[in-house]
C-alpha positions as CSV (number, residue, x, y, z in Angstrom):
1,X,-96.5,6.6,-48.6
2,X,-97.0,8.8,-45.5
3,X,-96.5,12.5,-45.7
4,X,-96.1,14.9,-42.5
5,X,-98.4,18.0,-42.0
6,X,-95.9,19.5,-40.1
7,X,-93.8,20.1,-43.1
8,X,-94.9,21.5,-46.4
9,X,-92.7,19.6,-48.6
10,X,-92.1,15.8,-47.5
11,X,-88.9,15.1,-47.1
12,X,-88.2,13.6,-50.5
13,X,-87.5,17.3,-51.5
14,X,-84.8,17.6,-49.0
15,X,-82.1,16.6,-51.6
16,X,-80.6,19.7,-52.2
17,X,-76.7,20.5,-50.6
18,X,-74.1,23.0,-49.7
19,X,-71.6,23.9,-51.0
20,X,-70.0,25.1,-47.8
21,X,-69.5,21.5,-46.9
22,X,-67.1,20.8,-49.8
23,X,-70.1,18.2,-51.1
24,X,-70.9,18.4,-54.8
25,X,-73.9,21.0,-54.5
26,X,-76.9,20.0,-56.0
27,X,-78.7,21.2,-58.9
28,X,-82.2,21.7,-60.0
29,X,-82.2,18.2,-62.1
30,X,-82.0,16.4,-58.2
31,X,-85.5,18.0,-57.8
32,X,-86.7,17.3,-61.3
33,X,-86.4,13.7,-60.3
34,X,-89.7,14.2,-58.4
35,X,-91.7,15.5,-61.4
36,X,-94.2,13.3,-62.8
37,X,-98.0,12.4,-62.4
38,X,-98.1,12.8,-58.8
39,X,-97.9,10.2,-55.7
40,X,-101.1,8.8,-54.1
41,X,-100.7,7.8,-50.7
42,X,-101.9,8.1,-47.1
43,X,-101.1,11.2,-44.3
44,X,-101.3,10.1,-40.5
45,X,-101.5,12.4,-38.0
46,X,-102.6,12.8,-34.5
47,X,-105.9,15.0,-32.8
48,X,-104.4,16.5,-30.5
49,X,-107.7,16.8,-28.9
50,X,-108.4,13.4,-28.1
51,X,-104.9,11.6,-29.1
52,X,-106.2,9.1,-31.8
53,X,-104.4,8.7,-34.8
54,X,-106.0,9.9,-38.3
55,X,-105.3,8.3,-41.7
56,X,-106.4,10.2,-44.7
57,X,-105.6,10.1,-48.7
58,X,-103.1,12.1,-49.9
59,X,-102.1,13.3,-53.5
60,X,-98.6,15.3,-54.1
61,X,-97.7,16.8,-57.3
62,X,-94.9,18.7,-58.5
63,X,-94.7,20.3,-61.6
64,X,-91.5,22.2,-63.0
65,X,-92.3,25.8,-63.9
66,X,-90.1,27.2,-66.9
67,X,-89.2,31.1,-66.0
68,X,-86.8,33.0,-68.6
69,X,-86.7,36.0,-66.3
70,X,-84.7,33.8,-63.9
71,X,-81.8,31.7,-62.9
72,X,-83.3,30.0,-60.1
73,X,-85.1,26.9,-60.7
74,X,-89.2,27.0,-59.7
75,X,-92.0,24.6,-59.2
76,X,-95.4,24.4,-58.5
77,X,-96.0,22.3,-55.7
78,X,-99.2,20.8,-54.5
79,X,-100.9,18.5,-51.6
80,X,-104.6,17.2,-51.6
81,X,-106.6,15.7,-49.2
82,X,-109.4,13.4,-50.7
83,X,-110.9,13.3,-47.3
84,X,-110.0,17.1,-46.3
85,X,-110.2,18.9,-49.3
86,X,-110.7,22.6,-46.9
87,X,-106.7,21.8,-46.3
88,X,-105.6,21.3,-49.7
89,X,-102.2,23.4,-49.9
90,X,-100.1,24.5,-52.5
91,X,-97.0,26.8,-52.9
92,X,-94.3,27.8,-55.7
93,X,-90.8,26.6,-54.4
94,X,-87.6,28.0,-55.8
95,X,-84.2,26.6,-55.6
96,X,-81.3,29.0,-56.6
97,X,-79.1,28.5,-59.8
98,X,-75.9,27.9,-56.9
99,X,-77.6,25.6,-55.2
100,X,-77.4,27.2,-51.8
101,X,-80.8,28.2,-51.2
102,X,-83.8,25.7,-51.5
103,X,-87.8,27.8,-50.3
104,X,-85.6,30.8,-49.0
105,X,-83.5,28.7,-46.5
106,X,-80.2,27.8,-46.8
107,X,-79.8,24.2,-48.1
108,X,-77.7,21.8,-45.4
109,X,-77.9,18.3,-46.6
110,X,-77.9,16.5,-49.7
């Protein structure tokens, strides 16, 4: 499994649609799909300093985060680095209840 560091969410999590487009929009269940005890896999990525490619263990885990105060749909999600723990990364991501917005942008794709 590879992950980009250019993005914070791989782009498994780029599921959610519009409902401009006519499509069927997509609901917080399409996200829940990626719940579970977390991937294991490997992140290349290029030094830009001296152009070799990098391959280190990486760990994603997303965890669904139950709000009553709220109709949009939350969830803790996290990235580790075995091998870089100092860049470990996590962030809560929302997806509003008319699935339109997914991380406070506007969803596009399905």
């Amino acid at each position: 499994m590879r992950f980009s560091r250019l993005l914070p969410l791989p782009v498994a999590l780029a599921i959610v649609a519009p409902a401009l487009s006519g499509q069927t929009a997509a609901t917080a269940a399409d996200i829940d799909r990626l719940v579970g005890p977390g991937s294991v896999g490997t992140l290349t990525y290029r030094d830009y300093s001296t152009e070799a490619r990098t391959v280190i263990k990486a760990a994603l885990l997303l965890t669904r985060i139950l709000e009553a105060t709220t109709t949009d749909a939350s969830w803790d999600f996290r990235i580790a680095y075995a091998d870089e723990p100092h860049a470990n990364r996590g962030e809560t991501v929302t997806f509003s209840a008319d699935g339109r917005v997914f991380r406070k942008a506007t969803a596009t794709v399905r």
